[in-house]
N, C-alpha and C positions, 0 to 999 in steps of 0.2 A: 504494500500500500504506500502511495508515496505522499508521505506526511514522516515528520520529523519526530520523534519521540526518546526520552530518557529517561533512565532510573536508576538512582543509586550512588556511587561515589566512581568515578571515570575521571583518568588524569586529564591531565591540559593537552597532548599531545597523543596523538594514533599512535601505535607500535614504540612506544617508545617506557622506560622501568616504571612502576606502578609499584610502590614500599606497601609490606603487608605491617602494619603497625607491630601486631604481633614478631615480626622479623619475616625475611626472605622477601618474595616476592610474589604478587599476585597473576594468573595466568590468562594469558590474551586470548581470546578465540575469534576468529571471523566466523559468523554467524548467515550465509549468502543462498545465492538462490542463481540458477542457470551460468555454474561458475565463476567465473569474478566479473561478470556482467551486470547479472539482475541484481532484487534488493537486497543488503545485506544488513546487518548490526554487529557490533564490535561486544562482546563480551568480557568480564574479567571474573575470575573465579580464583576460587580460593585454594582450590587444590587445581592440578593435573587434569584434563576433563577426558583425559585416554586411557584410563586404569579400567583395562577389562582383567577381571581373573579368573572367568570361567562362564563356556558358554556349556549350558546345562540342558538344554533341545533344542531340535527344528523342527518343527511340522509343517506341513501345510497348509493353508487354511482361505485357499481357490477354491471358489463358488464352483459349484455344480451344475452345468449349460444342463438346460432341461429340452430348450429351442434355439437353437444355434442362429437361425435365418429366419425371421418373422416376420408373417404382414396380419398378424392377427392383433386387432384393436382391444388391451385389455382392460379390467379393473379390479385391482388389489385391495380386499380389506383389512386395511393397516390392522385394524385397532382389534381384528383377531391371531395377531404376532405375540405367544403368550411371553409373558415377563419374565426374566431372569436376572439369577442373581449378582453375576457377573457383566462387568462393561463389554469389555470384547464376547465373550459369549452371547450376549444378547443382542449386537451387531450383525446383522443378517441383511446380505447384499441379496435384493432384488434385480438388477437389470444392470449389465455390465457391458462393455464395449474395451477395445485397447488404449481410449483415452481416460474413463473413470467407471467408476462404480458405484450405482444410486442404491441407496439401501435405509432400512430402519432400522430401530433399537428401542428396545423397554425395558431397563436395566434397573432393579430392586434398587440395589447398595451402591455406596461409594466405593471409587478405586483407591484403598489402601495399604493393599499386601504385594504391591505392585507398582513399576512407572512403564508406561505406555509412549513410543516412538513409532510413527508411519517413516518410513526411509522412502519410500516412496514417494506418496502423494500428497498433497494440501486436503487439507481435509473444514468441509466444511459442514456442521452442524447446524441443525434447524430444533429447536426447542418448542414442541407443541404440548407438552406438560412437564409439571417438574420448575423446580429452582435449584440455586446451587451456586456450587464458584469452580472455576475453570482454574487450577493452581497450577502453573507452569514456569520453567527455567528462567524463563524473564518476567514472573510477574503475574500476580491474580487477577481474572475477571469475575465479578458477580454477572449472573444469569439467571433468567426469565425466562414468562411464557411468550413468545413471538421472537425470539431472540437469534441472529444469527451469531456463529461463531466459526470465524477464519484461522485455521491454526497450518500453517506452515510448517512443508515435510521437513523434518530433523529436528520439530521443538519435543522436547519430554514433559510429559504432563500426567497428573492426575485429575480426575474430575470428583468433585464433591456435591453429594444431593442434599438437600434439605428436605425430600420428598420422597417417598416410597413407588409414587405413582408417575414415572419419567417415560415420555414417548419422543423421542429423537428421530426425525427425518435427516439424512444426511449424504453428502457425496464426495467421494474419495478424488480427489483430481490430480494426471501424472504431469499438469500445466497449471502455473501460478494464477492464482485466482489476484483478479485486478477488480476497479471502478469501470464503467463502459468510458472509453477515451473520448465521446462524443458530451461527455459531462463534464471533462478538464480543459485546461488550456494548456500551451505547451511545456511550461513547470509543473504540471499535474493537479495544476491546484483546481478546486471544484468551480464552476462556473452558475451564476447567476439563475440559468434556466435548471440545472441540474435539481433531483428531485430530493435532494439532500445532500448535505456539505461535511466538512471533516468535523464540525461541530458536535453532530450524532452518530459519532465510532464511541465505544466505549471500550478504552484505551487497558491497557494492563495498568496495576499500582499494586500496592501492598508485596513489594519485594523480597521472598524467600532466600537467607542466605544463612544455611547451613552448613556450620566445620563437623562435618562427621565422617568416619572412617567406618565401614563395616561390609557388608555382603548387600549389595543391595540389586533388585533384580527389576531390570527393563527389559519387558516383554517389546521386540520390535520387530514390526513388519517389512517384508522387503524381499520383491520378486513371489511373491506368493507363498513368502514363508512366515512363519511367527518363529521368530530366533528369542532364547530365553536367554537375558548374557547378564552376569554381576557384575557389578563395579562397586569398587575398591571405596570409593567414596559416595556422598548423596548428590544426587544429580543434580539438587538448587544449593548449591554452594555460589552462585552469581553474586558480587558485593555490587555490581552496577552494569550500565549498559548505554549504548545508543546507536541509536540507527533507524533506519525504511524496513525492516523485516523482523516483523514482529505478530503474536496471538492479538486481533481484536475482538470486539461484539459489535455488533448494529440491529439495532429492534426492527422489525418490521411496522410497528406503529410508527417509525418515523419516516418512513417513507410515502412522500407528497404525490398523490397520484397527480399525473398531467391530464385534462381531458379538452373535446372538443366541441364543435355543434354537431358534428356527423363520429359514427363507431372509429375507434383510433387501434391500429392493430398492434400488437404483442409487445414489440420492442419498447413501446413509449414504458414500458411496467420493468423495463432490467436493471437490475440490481446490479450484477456482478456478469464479468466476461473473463472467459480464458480462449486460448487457440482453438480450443474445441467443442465448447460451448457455452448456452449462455445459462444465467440464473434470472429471475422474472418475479416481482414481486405484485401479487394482487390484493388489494387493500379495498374497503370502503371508500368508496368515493361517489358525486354526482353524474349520473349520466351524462349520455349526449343529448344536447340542446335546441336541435333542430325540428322545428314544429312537425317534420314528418321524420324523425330518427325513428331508427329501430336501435335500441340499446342490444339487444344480443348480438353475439359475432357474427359475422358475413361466414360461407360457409371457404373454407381454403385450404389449398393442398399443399401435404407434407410432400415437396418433391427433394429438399434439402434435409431436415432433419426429422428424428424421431422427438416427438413432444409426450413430454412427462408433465403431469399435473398433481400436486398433493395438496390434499383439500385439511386446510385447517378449522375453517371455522365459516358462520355467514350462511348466507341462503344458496349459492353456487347456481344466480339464475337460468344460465346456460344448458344445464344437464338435468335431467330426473333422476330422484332415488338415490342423489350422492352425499354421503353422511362424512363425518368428522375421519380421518387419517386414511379416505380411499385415494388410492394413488391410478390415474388413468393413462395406458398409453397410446399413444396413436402414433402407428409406426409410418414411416416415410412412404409414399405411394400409395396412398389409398387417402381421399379427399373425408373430412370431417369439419362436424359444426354443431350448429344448436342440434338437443334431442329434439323429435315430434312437438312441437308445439311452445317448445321454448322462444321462438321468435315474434308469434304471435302475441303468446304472455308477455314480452317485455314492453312492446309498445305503451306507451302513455307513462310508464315505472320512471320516478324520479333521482333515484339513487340504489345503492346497493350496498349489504354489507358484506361482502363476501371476502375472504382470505384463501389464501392459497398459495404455494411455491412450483413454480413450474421451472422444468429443466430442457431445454430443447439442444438436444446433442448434432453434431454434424454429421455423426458416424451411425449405421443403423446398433441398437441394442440389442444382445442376449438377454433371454429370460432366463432366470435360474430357478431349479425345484425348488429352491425354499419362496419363490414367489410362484409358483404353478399350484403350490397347498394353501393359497391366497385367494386364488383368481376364484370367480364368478363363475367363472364358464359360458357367459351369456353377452356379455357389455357389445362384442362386437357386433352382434344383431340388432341394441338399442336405436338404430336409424330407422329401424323399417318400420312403415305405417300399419 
């Protein structure tokens, strides 16, 4: 994200001695993203941050392609994904591609016999129940209901619930998750029309920085493996930091819908872009204002991307019979729009309260069996009269 942020105690000077008061010297890390290119953050910690002493398994833990090649239009009911106790164990990748992996989670307990590393991918989380705090190597975030959370491959983290009853929408990406560039200007900064400004990121604070020595064990992903490795020391031993690559939040209640006098399609709603696709935020907002609008969608074809929809919350004018955590997809090649009679219904509707996260990838999606023991069996027949 390119916004500027700090925490902690950081000398005057890049790469240059950092005194541990204690004696010796405190240890540098570059903290980056697409090599020494993309964004980075300068770390300083207090031990070594290379002390592995034993890697203790590998497993697997590659999704199960149910439908390799699909043009079958589905709908997933989240909120029958039963809950478990564990974070990664209750992480269950729905619809996969070689750019990311769209999944849920409804995890009982907090991550604390444990720290958690994707080597892989950026990972972002959607908080559709549940509170908590996001406690990572640079810094805490409190979280919410509606709440996104960007966390950047290589940060270590545990998550804290304050709730038993946590349902997580979320998507793995092997491409840095950005602002959409048609929001900034050429220093990145958020521009005027944009539908929210750097104002409403909720930034990391409350700085973790622990001298501890012992076996401590990060479970990390990478290449399709779950590697179980300890280290010699605690992995928030950080005394400070700065830099552009870093965990944030952003509510989806802050997100300012744009609208128009006629239907305004998909993009005006994105949140977030990477190379390979986008992220879409639908919020309550006013209709269209034209004395003959029709407020439902025009109907339009996926000839580019597979579109993913998860329905948080609201009336979801557009569709019949879609309730809280169903996830809809509508694969590329096959034209979709309002169900039966949703277009008629919307004429004269003044507003809407509907919420939802949609994900529109550029590559077509795998379905995997842990979303085939989801599906409906029926959604893609909902067009017919």
């Amino acid at each position: 994200m390119p916004i500027y942020h700090k925490l902690g105690n950081i000398p005057a000077k890049r790469h240059t001695q950092f005194e541990n008061p204690k004696g010796g010297l405190y240890y540098e890390q570059l903290f980056g993203t697409e090599g020494f290119h993309g964004h980075s953050s300068l770390s300083y910690h207090i031990h070594r941050p290379t002390q592995v002493k034993e890697i203790l398994k590998s497993y697997s833990v590659e999704p199960k392609i149910a439908i390799g090649k699909n043009i079958k239009s589905l709908l997933l009911k989240g909120f029958e994904l039963k809950p478990e106790d564990d974070f990664l164990d209750s992480r269950k990748a729905m619809l996969v591609n070689k750019d990311c992996t769209i999944g849920l989670a409804a995890p009982r307990k907090s991550l604390t016999t444990y720290f958690y590393k994707n080597a892989d991918a950026d990972e972002m989380l959607f908080i559709h129940k549940g509170k908590g705090k996001l406690r990572t190597m640079l810094g805490n975030i409190p979280f919410g209901y509606g709440d996104y959370l960007i966390i950047p491959r290589g940060i270590i983290y545990q998550i804290e619930f304050d709730t038993d009853e946590n349902r997580l929408f979320y998507v793995e990406s092997y491409a840095p998750f950005y602002t959409p560039k048609r929001y900034k200007n050429d220093s990145g900064q958020h521009l005027e029309h944009s539908p929210f400004c750097e104002r409403d990121f909720i930034l990391p604070t409350e700085l973790e920085s622990h001298d501890e020595k012992g076996d401590f064990v990060i479970k990390m992903k990478k290449e399709g493996m779950m590697h179980e490795v300890v280290y010699a020391t605690h992995p928030f031993d950080v005394v400070g930091w700065d830099g552009y690559n870093f965990p944030y939040g952003f509510s989806i209640h802050n997100f300012e819908p744009i609208t128009g006098r006629v239907h305004l399609p998909p993009p005006i709603h994105q949140t977030f872009e990477t190379s390979t696709f986008v992220v879409c935020s639908f919020v309550p907002r006013l209709y269209d204002y034209h004395p003959k609008a029709i407020p439902a969608p025009y109907n339009h074809s996926n000839i580019d991307s597979d579109e993913v929809l998860y329905y948080v919350d609201g009336d979801f004018m557009s569709r019949n019979n879609i309730e809280q955590g169903h996830i809809t997809l509508h694969p590329k090649g096959i034209p979709h729009g309002p169900a039966p009679g949703a277009m008629e219904r919307s004429i004269g509707h003044k507003e809407t309260q509907e919420l939802a996260v949609m994900v529109d990838t550029f590559r077509p999606l795998m379905v995997t069996e842990e979303a085939m023991g989801i599906d409906d069996g029926q959604y893609y027949k909902s067009w017919v009269d």
